[in-house]
SEDOGU-211008 format. One record per residue: residue in one letter; x, y, z of N, C-alpha, C in turn. Coordinates in steps of 0.001 Angstrom, whole numbers, plus 500000, padded with zeros to 6 digits. Atoms other than C-alpha are relative to their C-alpha. Layout:
% SEDOGU-211008
{resn=a npx=X npy=Y npz=Z capx=X capy=Y capz=Z cpx=X cpy=Y cpz=Z}
...
//
This chain:
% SEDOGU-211008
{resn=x npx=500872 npy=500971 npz=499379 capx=690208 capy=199351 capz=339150 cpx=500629 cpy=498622 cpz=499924}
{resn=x npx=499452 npy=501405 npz=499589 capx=691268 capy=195753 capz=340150 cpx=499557 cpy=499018 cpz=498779}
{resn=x npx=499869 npy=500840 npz=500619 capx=689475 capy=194584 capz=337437 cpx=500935 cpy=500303 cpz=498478}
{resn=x npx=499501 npy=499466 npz=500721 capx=691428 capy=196478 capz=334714 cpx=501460 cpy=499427 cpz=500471}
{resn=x npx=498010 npy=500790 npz=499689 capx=695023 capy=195363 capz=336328 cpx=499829 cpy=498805 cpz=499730}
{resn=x npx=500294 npy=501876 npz=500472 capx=693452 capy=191366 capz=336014 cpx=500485 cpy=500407 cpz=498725}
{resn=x npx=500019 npy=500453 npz=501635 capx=693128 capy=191949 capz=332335 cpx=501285 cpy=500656 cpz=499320}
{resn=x npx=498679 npy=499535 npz=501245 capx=696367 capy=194285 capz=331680 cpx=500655 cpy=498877 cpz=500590}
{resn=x npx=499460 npy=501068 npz=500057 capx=698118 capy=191654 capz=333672 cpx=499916 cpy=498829 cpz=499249}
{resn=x npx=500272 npy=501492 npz=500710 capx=696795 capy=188561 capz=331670 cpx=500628 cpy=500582 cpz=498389}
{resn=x npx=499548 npy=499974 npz=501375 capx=697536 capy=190248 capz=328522 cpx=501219 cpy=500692 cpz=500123}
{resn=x npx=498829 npy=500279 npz=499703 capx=700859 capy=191137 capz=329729 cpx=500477 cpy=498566 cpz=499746}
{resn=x npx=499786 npy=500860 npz=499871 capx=701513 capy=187871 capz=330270 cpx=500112 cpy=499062 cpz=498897}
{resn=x npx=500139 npy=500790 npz=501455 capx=699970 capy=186453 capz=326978 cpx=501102 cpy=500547 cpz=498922}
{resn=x npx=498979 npy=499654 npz=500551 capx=702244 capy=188863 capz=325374 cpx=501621 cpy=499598 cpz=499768}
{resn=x npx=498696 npy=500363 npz=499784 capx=705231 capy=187778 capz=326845 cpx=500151 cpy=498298 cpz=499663}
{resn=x npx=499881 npy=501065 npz=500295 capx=704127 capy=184195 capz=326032 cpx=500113 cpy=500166 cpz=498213}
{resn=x npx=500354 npy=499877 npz=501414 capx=703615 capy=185036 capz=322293 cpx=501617 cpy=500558 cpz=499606}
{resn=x npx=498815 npy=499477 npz=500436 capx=707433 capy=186625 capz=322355 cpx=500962 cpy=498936 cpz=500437}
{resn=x npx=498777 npy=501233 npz=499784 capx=708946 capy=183419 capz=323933 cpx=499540 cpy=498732 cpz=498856}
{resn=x npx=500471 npy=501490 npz=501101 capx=707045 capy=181120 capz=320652 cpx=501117 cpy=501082 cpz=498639}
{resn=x npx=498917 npy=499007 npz=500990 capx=709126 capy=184410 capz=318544 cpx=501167 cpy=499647 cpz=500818}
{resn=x npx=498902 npy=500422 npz=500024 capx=711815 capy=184069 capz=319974 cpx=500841 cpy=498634 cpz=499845}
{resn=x npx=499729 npy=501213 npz=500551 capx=711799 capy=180368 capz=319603 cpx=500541 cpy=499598 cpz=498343}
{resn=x npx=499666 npy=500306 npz=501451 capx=711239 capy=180553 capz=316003 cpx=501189 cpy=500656 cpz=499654}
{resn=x npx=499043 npy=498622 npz=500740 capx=714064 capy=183431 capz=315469 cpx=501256 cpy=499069 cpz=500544}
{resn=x npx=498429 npy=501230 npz=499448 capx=716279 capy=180924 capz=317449 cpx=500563 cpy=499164 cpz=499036}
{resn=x npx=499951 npy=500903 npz=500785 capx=715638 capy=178510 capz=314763 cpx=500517 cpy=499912 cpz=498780}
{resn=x npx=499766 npy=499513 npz=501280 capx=716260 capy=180920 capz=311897 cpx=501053 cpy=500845 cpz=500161}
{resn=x npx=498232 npy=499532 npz=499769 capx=719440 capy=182299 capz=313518 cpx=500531 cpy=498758 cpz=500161}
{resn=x npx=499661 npy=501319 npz=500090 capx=720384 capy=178564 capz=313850 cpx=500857 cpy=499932 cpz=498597}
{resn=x npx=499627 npy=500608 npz=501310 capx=720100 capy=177832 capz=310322 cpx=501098 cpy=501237 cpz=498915}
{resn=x npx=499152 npy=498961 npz=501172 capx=721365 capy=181223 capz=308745 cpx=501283 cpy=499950 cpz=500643}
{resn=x npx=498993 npy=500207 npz=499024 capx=724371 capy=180544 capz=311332 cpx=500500 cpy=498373 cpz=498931}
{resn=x npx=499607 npy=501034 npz=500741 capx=725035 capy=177095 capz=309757 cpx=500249 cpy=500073 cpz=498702}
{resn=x npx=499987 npy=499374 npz=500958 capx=724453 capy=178346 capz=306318 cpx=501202 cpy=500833 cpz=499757}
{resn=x npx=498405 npy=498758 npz=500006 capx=727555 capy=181112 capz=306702 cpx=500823 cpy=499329 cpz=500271}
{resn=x npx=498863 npy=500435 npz=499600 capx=729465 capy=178783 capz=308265 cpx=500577 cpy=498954 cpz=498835}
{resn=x npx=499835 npy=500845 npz=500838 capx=729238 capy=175986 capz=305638 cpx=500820 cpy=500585 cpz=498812}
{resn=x npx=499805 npy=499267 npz=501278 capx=729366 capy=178930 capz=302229 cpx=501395 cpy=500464 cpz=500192}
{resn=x npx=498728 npy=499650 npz=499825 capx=732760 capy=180041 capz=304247 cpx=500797 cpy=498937 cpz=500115}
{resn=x npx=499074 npy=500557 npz=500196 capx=734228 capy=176929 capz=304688 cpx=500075 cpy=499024 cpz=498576}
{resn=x npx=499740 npy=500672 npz=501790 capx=733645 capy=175504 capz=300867 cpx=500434 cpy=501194 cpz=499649}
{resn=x npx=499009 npy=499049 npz=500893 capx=735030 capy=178948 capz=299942 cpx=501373 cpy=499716 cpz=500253}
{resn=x npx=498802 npy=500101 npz=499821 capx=737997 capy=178492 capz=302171 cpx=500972 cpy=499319 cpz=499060}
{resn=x npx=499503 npy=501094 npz=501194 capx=738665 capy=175107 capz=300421 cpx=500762 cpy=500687 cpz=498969}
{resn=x npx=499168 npy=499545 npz=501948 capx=738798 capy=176600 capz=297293 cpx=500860 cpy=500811 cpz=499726}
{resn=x npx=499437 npy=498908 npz=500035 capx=740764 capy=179649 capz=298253 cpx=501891 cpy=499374 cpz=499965}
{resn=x npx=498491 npy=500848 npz=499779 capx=743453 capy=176625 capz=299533 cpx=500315 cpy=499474 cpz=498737}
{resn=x npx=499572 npy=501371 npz=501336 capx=743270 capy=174550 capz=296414 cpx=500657 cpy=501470 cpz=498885}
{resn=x npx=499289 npy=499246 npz=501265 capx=743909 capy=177665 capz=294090 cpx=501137 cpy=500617 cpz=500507}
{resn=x npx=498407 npy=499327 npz=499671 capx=747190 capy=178679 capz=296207 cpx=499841 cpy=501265 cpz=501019}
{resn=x npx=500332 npy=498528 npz=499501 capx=745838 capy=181661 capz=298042 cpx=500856 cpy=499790 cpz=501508}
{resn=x npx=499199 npy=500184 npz=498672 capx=748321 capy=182343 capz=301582 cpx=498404 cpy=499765 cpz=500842}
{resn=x npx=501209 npy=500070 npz=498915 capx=746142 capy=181289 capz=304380 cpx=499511 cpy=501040 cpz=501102}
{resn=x npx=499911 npy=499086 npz=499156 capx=746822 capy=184472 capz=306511 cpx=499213 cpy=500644 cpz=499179}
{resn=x npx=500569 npy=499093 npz=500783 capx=745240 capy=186604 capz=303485 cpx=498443 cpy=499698 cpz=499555}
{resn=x npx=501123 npy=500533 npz=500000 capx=742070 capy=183981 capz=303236 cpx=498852 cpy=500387 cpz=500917}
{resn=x npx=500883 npy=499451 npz=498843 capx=740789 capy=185028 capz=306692 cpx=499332 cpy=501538 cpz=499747}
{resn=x npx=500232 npy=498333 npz=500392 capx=740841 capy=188880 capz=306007 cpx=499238 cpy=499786 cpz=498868}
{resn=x npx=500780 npy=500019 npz=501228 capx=739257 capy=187886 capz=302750 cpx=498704 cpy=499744 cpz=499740}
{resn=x npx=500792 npy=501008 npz=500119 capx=737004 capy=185158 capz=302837 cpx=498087 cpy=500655 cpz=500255}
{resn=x npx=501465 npy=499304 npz=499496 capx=733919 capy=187314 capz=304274 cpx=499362 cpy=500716 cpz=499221}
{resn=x npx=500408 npy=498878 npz=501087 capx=734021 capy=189481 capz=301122 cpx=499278 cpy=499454 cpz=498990}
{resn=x npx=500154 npy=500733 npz=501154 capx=733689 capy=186906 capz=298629 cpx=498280 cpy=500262 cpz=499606}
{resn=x npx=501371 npy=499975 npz=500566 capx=730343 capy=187061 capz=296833 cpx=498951 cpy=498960 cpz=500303}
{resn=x npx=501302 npy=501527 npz=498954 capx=729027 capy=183195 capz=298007 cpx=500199 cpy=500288 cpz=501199}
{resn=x npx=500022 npy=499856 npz=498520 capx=729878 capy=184186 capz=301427 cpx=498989 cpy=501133 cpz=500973}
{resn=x npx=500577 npy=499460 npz=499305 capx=728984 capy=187243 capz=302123 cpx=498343 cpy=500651 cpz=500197}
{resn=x npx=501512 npy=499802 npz=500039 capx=725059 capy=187505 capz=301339 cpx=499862 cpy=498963 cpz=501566}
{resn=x npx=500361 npy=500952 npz=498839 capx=725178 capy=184095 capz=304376 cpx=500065 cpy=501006 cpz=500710}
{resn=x npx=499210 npy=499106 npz=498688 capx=727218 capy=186797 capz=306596 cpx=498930 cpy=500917 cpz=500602}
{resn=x npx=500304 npy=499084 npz=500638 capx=724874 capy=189332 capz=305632 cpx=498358 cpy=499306 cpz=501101}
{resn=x npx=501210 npy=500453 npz=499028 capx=721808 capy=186697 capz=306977 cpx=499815 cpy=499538 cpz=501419}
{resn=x npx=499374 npy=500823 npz=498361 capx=723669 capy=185361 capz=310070 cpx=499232 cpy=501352 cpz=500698}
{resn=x npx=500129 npy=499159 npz=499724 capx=723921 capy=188808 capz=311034 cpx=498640 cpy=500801 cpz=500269}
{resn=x npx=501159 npy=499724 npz=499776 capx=720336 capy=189853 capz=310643 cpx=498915 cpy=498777 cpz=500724}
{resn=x npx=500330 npy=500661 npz=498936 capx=718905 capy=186795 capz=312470 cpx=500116 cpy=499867 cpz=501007}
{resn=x npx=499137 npy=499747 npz=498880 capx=721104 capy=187275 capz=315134 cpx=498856 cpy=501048 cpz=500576}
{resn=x npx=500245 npy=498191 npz=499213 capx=719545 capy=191217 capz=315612 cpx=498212 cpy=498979 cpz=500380}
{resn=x npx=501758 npy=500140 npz=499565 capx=715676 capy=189404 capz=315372 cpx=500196 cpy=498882 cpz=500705}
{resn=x npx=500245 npy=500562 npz=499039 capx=716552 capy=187021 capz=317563 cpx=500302 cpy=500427 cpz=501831}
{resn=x npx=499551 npy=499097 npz=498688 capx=718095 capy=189319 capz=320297 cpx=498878 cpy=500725 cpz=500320}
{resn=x npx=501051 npy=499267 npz=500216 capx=715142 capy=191733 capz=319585 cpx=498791 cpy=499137 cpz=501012}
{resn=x npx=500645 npy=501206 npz=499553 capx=713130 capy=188595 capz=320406 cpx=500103 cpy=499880 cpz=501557}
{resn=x npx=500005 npy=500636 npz=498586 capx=714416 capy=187753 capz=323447 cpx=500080 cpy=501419 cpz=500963}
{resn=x npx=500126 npy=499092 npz=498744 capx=714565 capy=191596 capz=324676 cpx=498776 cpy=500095 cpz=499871}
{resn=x npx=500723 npy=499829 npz=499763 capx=711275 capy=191669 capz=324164 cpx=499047 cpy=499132 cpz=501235}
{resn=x npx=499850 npy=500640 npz=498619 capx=710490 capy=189012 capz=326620 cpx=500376 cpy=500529 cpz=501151}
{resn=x npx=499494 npy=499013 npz=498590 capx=712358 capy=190886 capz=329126 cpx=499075 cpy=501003 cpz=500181}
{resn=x npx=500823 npy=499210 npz=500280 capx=710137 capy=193860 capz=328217 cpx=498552 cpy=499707 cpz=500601}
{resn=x npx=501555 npy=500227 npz=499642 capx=706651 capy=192227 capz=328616 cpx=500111 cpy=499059 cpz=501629}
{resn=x npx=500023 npy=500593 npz=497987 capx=708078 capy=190156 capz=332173 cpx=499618 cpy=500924 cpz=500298}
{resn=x npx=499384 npy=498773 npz=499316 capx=708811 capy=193344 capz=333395 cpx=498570 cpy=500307 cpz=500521}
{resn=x npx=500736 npy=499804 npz=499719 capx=705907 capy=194430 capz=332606 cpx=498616 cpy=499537 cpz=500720}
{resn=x npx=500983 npy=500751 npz=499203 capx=703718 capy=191831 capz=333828 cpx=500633 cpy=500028 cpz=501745}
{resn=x npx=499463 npy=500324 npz=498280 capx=705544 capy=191409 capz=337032 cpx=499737 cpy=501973 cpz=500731}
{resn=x npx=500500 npy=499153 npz=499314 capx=704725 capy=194950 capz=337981 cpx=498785 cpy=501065 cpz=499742}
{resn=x npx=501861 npy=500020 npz=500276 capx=700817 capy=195256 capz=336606 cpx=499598 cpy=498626 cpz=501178}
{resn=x npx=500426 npy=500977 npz=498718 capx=700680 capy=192062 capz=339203 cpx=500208 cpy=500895 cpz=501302}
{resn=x npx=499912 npy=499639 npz=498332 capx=702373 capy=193693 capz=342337 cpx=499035 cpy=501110 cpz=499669}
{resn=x npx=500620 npy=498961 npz=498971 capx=699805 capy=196572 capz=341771 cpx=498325 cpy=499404 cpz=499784}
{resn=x npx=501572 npy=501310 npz=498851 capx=696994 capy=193607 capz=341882 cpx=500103 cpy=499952 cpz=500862}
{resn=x npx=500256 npy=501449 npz=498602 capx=697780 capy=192179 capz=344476 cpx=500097 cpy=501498 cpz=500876}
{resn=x npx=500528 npy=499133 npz=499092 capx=698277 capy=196068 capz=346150 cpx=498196 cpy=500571 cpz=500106}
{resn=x npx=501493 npy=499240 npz=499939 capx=694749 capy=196762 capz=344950 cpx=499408 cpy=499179 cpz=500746}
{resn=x npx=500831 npy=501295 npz=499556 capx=693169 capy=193506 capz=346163 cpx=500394 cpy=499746 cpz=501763}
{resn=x npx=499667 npy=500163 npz=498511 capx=695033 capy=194459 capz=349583 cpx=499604 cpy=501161 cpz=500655}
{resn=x npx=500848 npy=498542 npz=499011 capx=692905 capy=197686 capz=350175 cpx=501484 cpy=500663 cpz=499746}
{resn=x npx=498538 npy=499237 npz=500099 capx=696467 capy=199691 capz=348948 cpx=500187 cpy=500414 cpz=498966}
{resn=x npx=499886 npy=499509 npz=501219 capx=695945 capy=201253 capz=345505 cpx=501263 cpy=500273 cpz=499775}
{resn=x npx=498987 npy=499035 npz=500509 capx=698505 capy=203814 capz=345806 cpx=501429 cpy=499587 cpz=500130}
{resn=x npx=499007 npy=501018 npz=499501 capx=700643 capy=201001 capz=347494 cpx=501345 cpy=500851 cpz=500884}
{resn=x npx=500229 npy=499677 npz=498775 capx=701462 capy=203195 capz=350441 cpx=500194 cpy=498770 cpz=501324}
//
């Protein structure tokens, strides 16, 4: 019924608004855990230079270290909930954009959209 597509559409819609304020925040907290890894790796580097370490063997290394890699560890999982985030957005468009076209077929005498 036409009025049942109104309301899955609207809450489509609200959905997909409620996953672009998540994905905002997940932006914010892949931001910071992103800055965070980058900082804990380059004060390790430092130190890896000051105690003599080759610089070719620092790179391959540096990710292992114990202050580093818990950051790596959070980059990495902010990253996935912010991707998550933003496919879900895609997900609830989708779905709103075709709970509308079969409004607008119901509301045109065309249920079966025929």
């Amino acid at each position: 019924d036409t009025f049942g597509l109104r309301e899955a559409w609207l809450r489509s819609r609200k959905l997909a608004q409620t996953a672009a304020k998540e994905a905002s925040d997940r932006c914010i907290e892949y931001a910071v855990a992103e800055a965070a890894y980058y900082a804990a790796k380059a004060e390790r580097v430092m130190k890896m230079k000051a105690d003599g370490m080759q610089v070719g063997i620092i790179e391959m290394t540096v990710k292992g270290e114990p202050d580093v890699n818990p950051k790596l560890m959070e980059k990495i999982a902010a990253e996935g909930r912010y991707r998550a985030a933003m496919k879900a957005i895609e997900v609830y468009k989708d779905d709103a954009r075709m709970v509308y076209d079969e409004y607008k077929r119901s509301m045109m005498g065309d249920p079966d959209g025929y």
